[in-house]
C-alpha positions in Angstrom: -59.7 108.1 210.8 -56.5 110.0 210.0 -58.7 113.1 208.4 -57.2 116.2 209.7 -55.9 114.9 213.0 -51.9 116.4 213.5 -50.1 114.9 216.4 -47.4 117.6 218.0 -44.4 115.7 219.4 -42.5 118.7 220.9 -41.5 119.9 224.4 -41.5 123.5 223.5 -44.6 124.8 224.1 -44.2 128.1 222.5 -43.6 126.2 219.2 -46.6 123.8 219.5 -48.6 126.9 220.4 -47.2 128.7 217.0 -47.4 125.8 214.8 -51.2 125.0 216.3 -51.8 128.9 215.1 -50.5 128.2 211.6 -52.6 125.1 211.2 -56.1 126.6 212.8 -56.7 128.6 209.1 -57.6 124.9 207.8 -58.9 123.4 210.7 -56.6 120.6 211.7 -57.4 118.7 214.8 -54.1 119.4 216.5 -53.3 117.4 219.8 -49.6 117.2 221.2 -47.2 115.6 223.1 -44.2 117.0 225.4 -42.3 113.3 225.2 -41.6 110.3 222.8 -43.5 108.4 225.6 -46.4 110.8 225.2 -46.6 110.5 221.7 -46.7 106.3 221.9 -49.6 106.5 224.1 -51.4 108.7 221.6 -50.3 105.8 218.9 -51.2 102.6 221.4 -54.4 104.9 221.5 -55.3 104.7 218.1 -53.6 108.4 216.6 -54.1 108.3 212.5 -53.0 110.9 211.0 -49.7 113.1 210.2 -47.0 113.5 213.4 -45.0 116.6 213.7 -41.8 115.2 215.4 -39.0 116.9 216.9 -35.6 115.2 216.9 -34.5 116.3 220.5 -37.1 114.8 223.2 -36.5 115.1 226.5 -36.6 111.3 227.3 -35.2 109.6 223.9 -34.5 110.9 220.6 -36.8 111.8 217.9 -34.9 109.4 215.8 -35.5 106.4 217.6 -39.5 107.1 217.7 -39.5 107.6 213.9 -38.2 104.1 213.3 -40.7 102.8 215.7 -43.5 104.5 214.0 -42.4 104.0 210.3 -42.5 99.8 211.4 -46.0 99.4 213.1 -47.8 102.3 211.7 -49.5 102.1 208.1 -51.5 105.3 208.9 -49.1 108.0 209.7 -46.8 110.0 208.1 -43.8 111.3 210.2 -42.6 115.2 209.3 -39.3 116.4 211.3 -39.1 119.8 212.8 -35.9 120.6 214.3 -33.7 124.0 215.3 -30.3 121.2 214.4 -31.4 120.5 210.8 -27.8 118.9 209.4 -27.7 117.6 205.9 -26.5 114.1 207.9 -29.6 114.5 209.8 -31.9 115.2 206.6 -30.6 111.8 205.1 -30.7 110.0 208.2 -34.2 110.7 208.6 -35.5 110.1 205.4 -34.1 106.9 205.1 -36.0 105.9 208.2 -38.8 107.0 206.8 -39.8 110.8 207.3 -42.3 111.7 204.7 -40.7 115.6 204.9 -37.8 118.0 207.1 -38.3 121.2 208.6 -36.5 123.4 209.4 -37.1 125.4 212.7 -36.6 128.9 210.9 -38.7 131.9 209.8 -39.5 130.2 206.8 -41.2 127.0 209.2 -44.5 128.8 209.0 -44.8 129.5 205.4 -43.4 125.7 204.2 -45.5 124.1 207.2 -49.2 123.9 205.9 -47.8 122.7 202.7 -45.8 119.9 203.9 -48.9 119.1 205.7 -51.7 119.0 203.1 -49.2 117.3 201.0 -49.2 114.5 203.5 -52.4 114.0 204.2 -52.3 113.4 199.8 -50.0 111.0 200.5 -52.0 109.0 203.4 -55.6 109.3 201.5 -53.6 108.2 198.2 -52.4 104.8 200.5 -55.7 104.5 201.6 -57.6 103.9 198.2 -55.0 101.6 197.4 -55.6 99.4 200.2 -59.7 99.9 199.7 -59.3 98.2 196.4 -56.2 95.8 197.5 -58.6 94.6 200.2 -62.2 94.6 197.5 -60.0 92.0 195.6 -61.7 89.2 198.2 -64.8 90.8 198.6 -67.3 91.0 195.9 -66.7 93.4 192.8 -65.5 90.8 190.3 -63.1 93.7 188.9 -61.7 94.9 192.0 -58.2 93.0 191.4 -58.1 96.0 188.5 -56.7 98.8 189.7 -59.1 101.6 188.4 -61.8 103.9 189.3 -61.6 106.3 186.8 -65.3 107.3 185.4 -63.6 105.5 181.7 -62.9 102.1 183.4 -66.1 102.1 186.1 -68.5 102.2 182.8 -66.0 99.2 181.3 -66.2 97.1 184.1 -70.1 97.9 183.9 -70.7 96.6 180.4 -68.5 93.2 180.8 -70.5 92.5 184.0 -72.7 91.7 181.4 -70.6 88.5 179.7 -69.3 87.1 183.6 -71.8 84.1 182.8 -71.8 83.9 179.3 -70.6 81.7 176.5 -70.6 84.8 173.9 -66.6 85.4 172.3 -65.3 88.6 173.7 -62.4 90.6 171.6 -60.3 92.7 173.6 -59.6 96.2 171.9 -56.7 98.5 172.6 -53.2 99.1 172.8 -50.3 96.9 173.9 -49.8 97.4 177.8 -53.5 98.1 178.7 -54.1 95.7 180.6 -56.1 93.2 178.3 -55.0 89.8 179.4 -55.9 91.0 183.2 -59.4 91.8 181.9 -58.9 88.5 180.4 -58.4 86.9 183.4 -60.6 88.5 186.0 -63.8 87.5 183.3 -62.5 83.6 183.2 -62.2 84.0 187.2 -65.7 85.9 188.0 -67.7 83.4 185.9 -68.9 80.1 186.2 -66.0 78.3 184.2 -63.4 80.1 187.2 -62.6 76.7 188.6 -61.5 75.5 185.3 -58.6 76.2 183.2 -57.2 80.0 181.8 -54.8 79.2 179.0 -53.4 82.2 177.6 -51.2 81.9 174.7 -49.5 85.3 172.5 -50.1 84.6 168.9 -47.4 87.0 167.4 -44.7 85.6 170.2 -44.6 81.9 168.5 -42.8 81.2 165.3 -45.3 80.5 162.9 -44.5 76.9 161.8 -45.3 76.0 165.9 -47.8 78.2 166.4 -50.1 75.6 164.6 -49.0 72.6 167.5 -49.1 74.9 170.4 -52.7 75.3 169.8 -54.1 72.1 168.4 -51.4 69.7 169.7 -49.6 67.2 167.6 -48.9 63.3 167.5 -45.9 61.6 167.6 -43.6 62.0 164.3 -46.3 64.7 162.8 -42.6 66.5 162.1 -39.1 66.7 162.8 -38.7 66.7 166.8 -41.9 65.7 167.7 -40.9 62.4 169.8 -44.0 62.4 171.3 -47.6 63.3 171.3 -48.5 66.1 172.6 -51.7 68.0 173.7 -52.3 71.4 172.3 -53.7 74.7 174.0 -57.3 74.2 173.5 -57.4 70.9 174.7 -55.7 72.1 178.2 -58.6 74.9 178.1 -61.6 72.2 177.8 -64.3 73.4 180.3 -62.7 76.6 180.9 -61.0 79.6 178.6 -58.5 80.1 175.9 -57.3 83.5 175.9 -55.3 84.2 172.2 -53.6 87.6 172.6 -52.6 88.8 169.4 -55.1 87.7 167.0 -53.8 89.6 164.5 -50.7 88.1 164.0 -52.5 84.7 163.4 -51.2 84.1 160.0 -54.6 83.2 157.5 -54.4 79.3 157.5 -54.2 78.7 161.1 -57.5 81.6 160.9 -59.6 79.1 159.3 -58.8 76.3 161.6 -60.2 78.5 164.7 -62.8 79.1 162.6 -63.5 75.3 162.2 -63.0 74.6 166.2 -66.0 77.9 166.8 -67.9 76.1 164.3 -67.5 72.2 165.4 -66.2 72.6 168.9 -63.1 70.1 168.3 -59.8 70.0 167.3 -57.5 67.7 165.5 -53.8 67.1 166.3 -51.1 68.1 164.1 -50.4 64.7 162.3 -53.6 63.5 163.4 -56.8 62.5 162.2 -59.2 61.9 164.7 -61.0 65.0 166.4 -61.1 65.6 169.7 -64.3 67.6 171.3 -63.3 70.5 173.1 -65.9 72.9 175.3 -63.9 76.0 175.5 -64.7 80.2 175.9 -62.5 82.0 173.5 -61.5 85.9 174.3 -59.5 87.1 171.9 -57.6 90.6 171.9 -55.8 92.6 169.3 -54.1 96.6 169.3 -54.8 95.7 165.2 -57.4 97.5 164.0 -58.9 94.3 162.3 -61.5 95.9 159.9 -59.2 97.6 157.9 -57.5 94.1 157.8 -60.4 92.4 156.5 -61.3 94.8 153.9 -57.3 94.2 153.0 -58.0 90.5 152.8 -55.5 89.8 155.4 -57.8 88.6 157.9 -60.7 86.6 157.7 -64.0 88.0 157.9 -66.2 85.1 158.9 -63.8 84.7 161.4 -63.8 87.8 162.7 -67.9 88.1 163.4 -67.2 85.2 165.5 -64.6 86.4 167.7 -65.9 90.1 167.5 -69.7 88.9 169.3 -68.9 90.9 172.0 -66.2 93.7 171.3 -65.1 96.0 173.9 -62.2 99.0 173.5 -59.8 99.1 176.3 -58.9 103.2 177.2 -55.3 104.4 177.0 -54.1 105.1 180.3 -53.8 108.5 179.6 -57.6 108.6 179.1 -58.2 107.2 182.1 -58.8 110.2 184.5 -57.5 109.8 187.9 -55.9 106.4 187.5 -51.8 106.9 187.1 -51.7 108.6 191.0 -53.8 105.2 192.2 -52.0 102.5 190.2 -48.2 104.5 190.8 -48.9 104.0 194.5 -50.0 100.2 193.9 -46.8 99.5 191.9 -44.5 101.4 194.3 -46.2 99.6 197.5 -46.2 96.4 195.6 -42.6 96.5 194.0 -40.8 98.1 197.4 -42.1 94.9 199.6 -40.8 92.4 196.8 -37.2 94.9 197.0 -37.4 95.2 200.7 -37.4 98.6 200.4 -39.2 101.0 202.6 -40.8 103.3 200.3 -43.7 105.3 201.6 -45.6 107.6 198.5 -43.8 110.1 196.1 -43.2 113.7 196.3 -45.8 116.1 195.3 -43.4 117.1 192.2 -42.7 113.6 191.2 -46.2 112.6 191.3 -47.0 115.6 189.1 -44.5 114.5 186.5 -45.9 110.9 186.3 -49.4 112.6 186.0 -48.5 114.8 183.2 -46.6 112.2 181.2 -48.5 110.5 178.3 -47.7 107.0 178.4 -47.5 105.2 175.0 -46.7 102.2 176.3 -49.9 102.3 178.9 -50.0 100.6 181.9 -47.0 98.4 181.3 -44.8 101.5 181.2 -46.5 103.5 184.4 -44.9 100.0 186.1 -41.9 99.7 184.5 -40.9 103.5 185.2 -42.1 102.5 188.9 -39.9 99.5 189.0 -36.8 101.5 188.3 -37.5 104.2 190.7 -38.2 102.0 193.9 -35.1 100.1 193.0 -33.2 103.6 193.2 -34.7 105.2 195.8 -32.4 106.0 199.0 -35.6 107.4 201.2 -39.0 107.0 202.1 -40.4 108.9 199.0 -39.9 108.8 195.3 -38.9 112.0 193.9 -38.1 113.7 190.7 -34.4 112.1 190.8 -36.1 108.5 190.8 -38.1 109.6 187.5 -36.6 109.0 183.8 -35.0 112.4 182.7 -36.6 112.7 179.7 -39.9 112.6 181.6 -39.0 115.2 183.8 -37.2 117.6 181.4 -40.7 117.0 178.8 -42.7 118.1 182.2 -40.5 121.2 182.8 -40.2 122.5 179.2 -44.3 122.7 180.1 -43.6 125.2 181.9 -46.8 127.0 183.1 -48.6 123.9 183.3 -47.3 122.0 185.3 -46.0 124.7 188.1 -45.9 122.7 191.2 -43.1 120.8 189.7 -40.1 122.6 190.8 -36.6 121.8 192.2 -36.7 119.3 195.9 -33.7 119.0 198.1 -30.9 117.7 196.2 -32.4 117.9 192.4 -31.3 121.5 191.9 -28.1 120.8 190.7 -29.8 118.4 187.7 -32.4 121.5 187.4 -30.0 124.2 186.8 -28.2 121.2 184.0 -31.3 121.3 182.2 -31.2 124.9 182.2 -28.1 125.7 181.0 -28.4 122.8 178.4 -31.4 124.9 176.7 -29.6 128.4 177.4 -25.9 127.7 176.5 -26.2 125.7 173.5 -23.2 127.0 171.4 -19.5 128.4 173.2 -20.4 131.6 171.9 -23.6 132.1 174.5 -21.7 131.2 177.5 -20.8 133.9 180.3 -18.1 134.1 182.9 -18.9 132.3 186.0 -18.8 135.4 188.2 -22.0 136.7 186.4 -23.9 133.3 187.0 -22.5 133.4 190.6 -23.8 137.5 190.8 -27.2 136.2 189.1 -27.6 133.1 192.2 -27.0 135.9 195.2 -29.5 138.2 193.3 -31.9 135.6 193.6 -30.8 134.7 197.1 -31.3 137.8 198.8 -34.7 138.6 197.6 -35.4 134.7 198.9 -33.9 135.8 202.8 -35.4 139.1 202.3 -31.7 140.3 203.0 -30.6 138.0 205.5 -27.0 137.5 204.5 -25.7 135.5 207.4 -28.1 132.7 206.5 -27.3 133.4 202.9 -24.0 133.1 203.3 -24.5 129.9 205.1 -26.9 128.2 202.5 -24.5 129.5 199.3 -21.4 128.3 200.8 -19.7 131.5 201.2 -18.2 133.2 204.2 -19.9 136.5 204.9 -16.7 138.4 204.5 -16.9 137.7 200.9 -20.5 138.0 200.3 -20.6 141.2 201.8 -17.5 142.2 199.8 -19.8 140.9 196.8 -22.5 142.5 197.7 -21.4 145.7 197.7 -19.6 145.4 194.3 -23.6 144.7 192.7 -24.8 147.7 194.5 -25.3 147.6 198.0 -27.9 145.3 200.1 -31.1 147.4 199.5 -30.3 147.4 195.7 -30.8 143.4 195.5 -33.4 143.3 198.0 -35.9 146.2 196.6 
């Protein structure tokens, strides 16, 4: 089990002695290792869990174990500690696949439990991915959904119900829901599975072949057609026809559906003979068809007999609990098709992605997915991966959605978005020595006073800072 067990892979015994201290509050089981050899043989022994690693080991480098562990180890997540932290080193290791960096420095203790906790997230979050990627072949006929929100359980409950049954089932809900999966994962979880699942998108035919591509036509029924041809329901027989859009079925080609519920055959375009046909319909629509029938634009008879068994799909934003568990099957899905070696998301990014709203459902959640495992340059997706709209809607929040501030290397695009919303005419800008006076403010009071490790992290040399320093007052005047 990888539950609370932290692996130390450090030869300095006063730090794995410190970092054991700062752990014990939330009782960690913490074990360590003085060597990279030491820390395989806790591996080879069956270590799950999260791995502190330093970079400089006495027999190898810290580096070289990293890649070894990212390749043959699904349960781990790696987080370099190091005195040597470089911004060479930072990129090096996350491309290998670090889950976080840090830095050996008075501020280890404080960032430490954090970068912890928040990897364990990641680890359970893989875990429940690969619970429901491995129930797929066991025997919850929904577990190729991935869902387990309270919204979806009680769905999957009530079409249990219609597995077996020959009763119509309409699909309800928006586009990108997921309705032809629910589609399938009926056909395939009932006794017709071994048969045929013909799906065909009503509003994505022109409506002058619409008519052939579901009832088939003969030879010279029109212009083009040089031979016979079956149609959609005839390629269904003994199994299901799934007609996605109903809705857009224009009113003529309704009543014929209406005559193949009613007779169970259908009769070739240019034909004349029926042909019997023994086939489950499931329709689905995001049309709210009652209105339409009262408008006359959809046929009511029809509708009772596609509507036996209704069910409304929920919006994924409705779905509580579901975007974290479906981004993480996406990204895992979608980095082994890029070859990419993608490991979970930042604690910020996932944030964003829970707080967005999704209009386009689930068909959007993987789209924005798709996009970011194709940009990503490390082992985690982070806010930089993310569309910037959904990121600037999550920040102009504010107080809601807190934990989503600035990672390593996204400051620059924060303080953008900042100076977008503050500086929006010539007249409110302010000379660049104030903005500079207003960043060493902040600094200070972040290195309670430190300036030699300001100086370093600003960029400036300290004869200058110090020089700027005291211009804004003296040291104890930024720091108080």
């Amino acid at each position: 089990m990888s539950d609370r067990n932290v692996l130390i892979v450090d030869d300095d015994q006063l730090l794995v002695e410190l970092v054991s201290s700062t752990l014990a509050p939330d009782d960690y089981r913490v074990q360590s290792a003085a060597s990279a050899a030491e820390g395989e043989a806790a591996l080879s022994g069956g270590f799950q869990g999260v791995i502190l690693l330093d970079l400089r080991l006495p027999d190898r480098p810290g580096m070289d174990l990293l890649e070894r562990i990212v390749a043959g180890y699904d349960h781990v997540r790696v987080i370099i500690m190091t005195g040597h932290a470089t911004v060479e080193a930072v990129a090096e290791a996350t491309r290998r696949g670090a889950y976080d960096f840090l830095s050996k420095d008075e501020g280890m203790t404080t960032r430490l439990p954090v970068s912890v906790h928040n990897a364990f997230k990641d680890l359970e979050m893989s875990s429940r991915v690969s619970d429901l990627e491995r129930a797929v072949h066991g025997q919850d006929p929904f577990a190729q959904v991935i869902a387990r929100s309270p919204q979806m359980t009680d769905l999957f409950a009530t079409l249990s119900h219609v597995l077996d049954s020959r009763v119509t089932v309409m699909l309800l809900g928006e586009s990108g829901s997921g309705k032809e999966l629910l589609a399938r994962t009926i056909h395939e979880s009932g006794e017709r599975a071994s048969r045929p699942f013909v799906a065909i998108n009503c509003a994505g035919i022109p409506e002058h072949l619409l008519e052939s591509e579901l009832f088939g036509h003969e030879r010279g029924a029109f212009t083009g057609a040089i031979s016979s041809k079956k149609g959609k329901f005839e390629l269904a027989d003994k199994g299901t026809i799934f007609l996605d859009e109903i809705g857009e079925m224009p009113l003529h080609l309704q009543a014929k559906i209406l005559r193949v519920l009613e007779s169970r055959s259908v009769e070739h375009v240019g034909g004349e003979k029926p042909i019997q046909v023994d086939v489950r319909i499931i329709s689905a629509t995001h049309r709210d068809l009652r209105t339409m029938v009262e408008e006359g634009r959809f046929r009511e008879d029809l509708y009772y007999r596609l509507a036996v068994f209704p069910v409304m799909i929920p919006r994924l934003s409705d779905r509580v609990g579901d975007v974290p568990i479906l981004a993480d099957h996406f990204m895992r899905r979608i980095a082994r098709e890029e070859g990419k070696k993608v490991l979970g998301f930042t604690t910020a990014a996932m944030e964003v992605l829970e707080n967005h709203d999704y209009p386009g459902n689930v068909r959007e959640l993987q789209n924005i997915i798709s996009r970011a495992v194709v940009l990503a340059s490390g082992s985690q997706l982070t806010l930089r991966e993310l569309p910037r709209p959904l990121v600037d809607a999550a920040r102009l929040q504010g107080a809601a959605i807190r934990e989503v501030s600035p990672e390593p290397g996204d400051a620059a695009d924060l303080l953008s978005a900042v100076f977008e919303s503050v500086f929006q005419t010539p007249e409110h800008l302010i000379r660049a020595e104030e903005v500079e006076d207003a960043l060493i403010r902040r600094g200070m009071k972040l290195v309670n006073g430190n300036v030699t490790r300001l100086s370093r992290l600003l960029g400036l040399s300290r004869a200058t800072l110090y020089r700027r320093i005291s211009q804004m007052g003296g040291k104890r005047t930024l720091i108080d």
